[in-house]
N, CA, C and O atoms as a GROMACS GRO file, in nm:
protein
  268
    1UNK      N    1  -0.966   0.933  -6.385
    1UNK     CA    2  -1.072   0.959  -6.288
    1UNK      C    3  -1.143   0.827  -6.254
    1UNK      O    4  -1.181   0.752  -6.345
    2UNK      N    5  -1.158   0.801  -6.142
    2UNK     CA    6  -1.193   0.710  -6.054
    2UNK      C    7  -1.371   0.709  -6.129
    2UNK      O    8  -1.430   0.809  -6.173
    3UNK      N    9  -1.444   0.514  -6.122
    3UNK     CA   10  -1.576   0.547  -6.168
    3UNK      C   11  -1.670   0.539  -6.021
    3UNK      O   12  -1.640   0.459  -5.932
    4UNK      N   13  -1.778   0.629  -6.012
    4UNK     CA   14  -1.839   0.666  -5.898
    4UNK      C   15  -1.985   0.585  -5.913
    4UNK      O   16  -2.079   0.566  -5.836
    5UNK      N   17  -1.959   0.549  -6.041
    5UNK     CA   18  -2.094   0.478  -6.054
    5UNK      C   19  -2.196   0.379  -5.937
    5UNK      O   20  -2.313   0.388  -5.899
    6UNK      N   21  -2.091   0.292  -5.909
    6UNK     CA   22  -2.124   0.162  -5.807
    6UNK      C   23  -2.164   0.229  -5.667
    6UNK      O   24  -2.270   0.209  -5.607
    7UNK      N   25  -2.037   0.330  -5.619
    7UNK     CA   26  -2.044   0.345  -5.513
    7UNK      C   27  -2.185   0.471  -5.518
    7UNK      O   28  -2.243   0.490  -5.412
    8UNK      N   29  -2.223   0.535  -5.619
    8UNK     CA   30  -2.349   0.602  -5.590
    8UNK      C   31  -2.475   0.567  -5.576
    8UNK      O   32  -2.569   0.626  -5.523
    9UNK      N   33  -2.463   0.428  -5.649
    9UNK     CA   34  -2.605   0.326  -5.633
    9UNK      C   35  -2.588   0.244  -5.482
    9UNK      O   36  -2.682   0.202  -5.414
   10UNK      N   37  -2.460   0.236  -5.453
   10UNK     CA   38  -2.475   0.229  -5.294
   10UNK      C   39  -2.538   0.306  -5.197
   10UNK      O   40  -2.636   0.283  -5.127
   11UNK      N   41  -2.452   0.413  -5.207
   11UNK     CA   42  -2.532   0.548  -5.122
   11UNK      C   43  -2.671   0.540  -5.126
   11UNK      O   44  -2.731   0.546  -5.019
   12UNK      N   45  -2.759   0.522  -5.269
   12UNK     CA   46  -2.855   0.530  -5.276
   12UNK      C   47  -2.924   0.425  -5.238
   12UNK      O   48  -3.043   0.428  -5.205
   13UNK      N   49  -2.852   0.326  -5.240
   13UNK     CA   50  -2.951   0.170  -5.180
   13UNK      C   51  -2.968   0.215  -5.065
   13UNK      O   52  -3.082   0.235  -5.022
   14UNK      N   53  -2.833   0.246  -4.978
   14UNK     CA   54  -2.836   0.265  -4.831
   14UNK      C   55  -2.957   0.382  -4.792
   14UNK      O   56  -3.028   0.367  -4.693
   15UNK      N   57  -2.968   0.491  -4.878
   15UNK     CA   58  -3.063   0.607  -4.855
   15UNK      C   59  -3.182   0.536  -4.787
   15UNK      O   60  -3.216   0.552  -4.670
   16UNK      N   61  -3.241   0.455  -4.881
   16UNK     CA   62  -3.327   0.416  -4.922
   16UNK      C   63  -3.393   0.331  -4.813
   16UNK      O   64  -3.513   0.348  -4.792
   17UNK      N   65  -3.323   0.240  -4.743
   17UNK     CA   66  -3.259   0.169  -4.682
   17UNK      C   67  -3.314   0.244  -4.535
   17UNK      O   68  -3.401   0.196  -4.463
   18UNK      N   69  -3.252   0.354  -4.515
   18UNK     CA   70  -3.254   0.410  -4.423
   18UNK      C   71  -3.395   0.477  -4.385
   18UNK      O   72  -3.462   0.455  -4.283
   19UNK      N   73  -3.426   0.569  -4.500
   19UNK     CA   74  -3.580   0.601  -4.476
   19UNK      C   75  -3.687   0.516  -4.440
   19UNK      O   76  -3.801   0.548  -4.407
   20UNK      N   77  -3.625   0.374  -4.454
   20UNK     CA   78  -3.757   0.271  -4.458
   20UNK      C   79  -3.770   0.227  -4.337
   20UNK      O   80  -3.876   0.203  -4.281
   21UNK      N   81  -3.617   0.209  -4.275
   21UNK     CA   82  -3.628   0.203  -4.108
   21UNK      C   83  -3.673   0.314  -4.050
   21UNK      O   84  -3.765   0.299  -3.970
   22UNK      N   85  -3.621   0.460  -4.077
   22UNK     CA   86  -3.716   0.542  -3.967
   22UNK      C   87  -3.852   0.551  -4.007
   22UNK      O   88  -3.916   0.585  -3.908
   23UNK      N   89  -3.935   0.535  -4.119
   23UNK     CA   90  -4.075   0.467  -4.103
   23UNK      C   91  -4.100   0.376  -4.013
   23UNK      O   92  -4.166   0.412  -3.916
   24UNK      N   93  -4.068   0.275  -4.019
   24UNK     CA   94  -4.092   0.167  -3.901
   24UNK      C   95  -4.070   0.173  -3.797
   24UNK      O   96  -4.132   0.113  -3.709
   25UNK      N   97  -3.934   0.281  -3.771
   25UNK     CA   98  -3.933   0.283  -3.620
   25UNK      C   99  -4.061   0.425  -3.601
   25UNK      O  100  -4.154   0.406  -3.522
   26UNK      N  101  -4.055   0.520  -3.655
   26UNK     CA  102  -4.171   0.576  -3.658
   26UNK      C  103  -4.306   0.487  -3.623
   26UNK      O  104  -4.347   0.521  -3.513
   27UNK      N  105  -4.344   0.437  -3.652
   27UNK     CA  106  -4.479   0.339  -3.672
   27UNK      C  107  -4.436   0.282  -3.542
   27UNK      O  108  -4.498   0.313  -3.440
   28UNK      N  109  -4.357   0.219  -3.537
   28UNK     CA  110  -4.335   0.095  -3.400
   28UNK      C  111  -4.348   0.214  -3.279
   28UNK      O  112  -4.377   0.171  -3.168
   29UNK      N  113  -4.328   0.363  -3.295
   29UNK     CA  114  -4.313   0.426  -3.183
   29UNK      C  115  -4.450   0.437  -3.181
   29UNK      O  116  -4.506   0.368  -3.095
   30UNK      N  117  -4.509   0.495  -3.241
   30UNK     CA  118  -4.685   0.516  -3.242
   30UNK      C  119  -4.766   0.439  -3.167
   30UNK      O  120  -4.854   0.477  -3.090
   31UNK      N  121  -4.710   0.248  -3.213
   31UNK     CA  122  -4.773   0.179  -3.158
   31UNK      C  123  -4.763   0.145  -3.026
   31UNK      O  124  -4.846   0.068  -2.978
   32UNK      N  125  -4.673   0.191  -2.961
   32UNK     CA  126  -4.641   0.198  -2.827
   32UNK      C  127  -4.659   0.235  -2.752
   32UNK      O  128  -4.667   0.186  -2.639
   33UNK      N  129  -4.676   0.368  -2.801
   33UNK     CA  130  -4.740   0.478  -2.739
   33UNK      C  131  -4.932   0.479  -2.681
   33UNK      O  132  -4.997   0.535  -2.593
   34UNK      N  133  -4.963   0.375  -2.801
   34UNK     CA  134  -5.100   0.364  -2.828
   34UNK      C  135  -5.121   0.244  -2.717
   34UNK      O  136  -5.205   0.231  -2.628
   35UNK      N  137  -5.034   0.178  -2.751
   35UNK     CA  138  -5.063   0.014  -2.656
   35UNK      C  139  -5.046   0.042  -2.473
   35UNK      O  140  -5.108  -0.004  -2.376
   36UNK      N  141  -4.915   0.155  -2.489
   36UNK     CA  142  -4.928   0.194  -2.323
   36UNK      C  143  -5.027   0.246  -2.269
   36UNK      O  144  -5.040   0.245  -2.146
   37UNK      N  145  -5.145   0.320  -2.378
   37UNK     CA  146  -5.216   0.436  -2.319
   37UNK      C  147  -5.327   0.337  -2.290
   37UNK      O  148  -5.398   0.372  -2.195
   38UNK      N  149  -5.368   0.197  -2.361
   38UNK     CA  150  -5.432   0.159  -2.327
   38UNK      C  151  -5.422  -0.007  -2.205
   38UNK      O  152  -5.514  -0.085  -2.185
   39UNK      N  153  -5.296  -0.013  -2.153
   39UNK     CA  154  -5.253  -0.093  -2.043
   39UNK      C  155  -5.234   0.007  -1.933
   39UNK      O  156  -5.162  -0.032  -1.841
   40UNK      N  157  -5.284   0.127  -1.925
   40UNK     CA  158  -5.258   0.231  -1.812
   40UNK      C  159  -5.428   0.225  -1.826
   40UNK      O  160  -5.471   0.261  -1.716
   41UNK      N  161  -5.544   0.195  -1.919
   41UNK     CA  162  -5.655   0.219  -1.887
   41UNK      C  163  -5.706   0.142  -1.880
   41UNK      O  164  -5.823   0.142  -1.841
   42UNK      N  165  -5.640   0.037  -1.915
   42UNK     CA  166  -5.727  -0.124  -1.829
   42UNK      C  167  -5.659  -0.138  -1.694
   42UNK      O  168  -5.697  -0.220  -1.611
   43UNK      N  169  -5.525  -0.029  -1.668
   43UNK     CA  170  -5.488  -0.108  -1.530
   43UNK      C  171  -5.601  -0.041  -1.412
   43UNK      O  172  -5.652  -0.091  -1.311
   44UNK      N  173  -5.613   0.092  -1.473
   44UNK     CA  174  -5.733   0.196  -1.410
   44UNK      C  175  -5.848   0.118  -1.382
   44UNK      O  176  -5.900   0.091  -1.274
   45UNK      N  177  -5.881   0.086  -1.502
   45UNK     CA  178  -6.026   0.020  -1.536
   45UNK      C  179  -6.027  -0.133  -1.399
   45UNK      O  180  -6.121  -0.186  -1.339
   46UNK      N  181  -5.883  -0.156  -1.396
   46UNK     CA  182  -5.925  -0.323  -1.302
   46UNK      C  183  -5.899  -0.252  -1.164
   46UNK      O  184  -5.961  -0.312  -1.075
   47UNK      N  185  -5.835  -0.156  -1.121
   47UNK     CA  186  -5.830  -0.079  -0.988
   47UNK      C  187  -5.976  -0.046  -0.934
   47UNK      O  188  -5.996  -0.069  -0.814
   48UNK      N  189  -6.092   0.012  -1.021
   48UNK     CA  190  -6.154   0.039  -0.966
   48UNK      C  191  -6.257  -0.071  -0.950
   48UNK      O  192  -6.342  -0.084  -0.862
   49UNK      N  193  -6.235  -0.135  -1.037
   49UNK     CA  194  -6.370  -0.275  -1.024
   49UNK      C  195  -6.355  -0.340  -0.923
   49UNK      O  196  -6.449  -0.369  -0.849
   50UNK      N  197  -6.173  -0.390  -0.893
   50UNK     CA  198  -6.158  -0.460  -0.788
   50UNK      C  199  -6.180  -0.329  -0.645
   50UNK      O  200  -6.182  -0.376  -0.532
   51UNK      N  201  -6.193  -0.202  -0.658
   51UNK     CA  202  -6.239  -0.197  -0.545
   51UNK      C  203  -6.396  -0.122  -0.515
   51UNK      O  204  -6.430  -0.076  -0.406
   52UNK      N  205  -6.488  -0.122  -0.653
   52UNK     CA  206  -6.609  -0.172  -0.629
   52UNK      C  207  -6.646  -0.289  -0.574
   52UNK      O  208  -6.765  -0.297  -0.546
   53UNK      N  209  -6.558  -0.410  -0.545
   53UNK     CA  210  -6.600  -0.573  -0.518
   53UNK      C  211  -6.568  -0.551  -0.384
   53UNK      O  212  -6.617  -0.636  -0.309
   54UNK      N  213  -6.478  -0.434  -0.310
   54UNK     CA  214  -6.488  -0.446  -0.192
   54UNK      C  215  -6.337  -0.528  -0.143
   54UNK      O  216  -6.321  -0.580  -0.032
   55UNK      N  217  -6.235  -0.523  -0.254
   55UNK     CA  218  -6.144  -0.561  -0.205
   55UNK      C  219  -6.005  -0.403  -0.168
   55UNK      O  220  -5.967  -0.313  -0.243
   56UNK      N  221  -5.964  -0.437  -0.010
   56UNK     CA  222  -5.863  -0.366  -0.019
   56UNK      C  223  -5.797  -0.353  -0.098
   56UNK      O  224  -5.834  -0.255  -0.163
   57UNK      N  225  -5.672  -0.417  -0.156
   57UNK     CA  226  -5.528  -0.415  -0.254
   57UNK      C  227  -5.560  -0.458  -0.372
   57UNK      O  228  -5.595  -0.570  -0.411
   58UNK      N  229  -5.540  -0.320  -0.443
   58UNK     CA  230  -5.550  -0.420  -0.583
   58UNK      C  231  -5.513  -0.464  -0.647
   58UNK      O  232  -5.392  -0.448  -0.666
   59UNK      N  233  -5.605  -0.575  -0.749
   59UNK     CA  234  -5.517  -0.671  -0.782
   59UNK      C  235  -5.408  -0.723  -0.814
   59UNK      O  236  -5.368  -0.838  -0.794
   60UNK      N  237  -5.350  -0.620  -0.873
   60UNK     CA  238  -5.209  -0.613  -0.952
   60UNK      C  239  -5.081  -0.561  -0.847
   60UNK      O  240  -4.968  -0.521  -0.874
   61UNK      N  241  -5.147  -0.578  -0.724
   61UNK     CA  242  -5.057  -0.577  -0.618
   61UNK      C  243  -5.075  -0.686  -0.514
   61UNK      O  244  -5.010  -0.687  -0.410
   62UNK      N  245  -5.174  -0.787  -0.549
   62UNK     CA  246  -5.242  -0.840  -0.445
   62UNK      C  247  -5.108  -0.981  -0.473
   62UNK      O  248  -5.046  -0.974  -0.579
   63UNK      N  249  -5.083  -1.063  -0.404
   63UNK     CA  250  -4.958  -1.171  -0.375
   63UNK      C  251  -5.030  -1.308  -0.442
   63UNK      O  252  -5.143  -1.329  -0.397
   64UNK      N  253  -4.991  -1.387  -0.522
   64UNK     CA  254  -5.047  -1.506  -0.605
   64UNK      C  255  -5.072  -1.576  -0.498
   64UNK      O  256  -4.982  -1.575  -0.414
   65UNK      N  257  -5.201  -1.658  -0.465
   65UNK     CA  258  -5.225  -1.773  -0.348
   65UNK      C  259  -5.121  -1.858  -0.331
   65UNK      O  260  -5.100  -1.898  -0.217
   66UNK      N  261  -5.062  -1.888  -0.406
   66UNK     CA  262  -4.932  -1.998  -0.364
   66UNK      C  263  -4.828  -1.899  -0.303
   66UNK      O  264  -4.717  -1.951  -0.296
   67UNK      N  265  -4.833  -1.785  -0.261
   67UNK     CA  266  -4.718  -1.736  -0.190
   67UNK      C  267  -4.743  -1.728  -0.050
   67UNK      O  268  -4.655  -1.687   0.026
   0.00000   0.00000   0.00000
């Protein structure tokens, strides 16, 4: 009989291994989620200031002066 020893502390490294990435990708998704919600509320937040100032287009559509 073949020894299973090695190759079961493999499996288990790899287990191990594995749970630790879908934590992180877990976490990395969270933070993404969190970081978009708040670049959708500063883009809000600069839409309306720039058109409290009285400008048509806003900014984040408006063409860089050198163009």
């Amino acid at each position: 009989m073949s020894d299973l020893g090695p190759i079961e502390e493999r499996i288990a490294h790899l287990e191990r291994v594995s749970d630790e990435l879908s934590e992180v990708v877990a976490r990395q998704d969270a933070d993404i989620a969190r970081l978009t919600r708040r670049v959708e509320m500063l883009l809000a937040r600069e839409v309306e200031r720039s058109l409290d100032q009285g400008a048509t287009i806003p900014l984040g559509d408006q063409k860089p002066p050198h163009w």
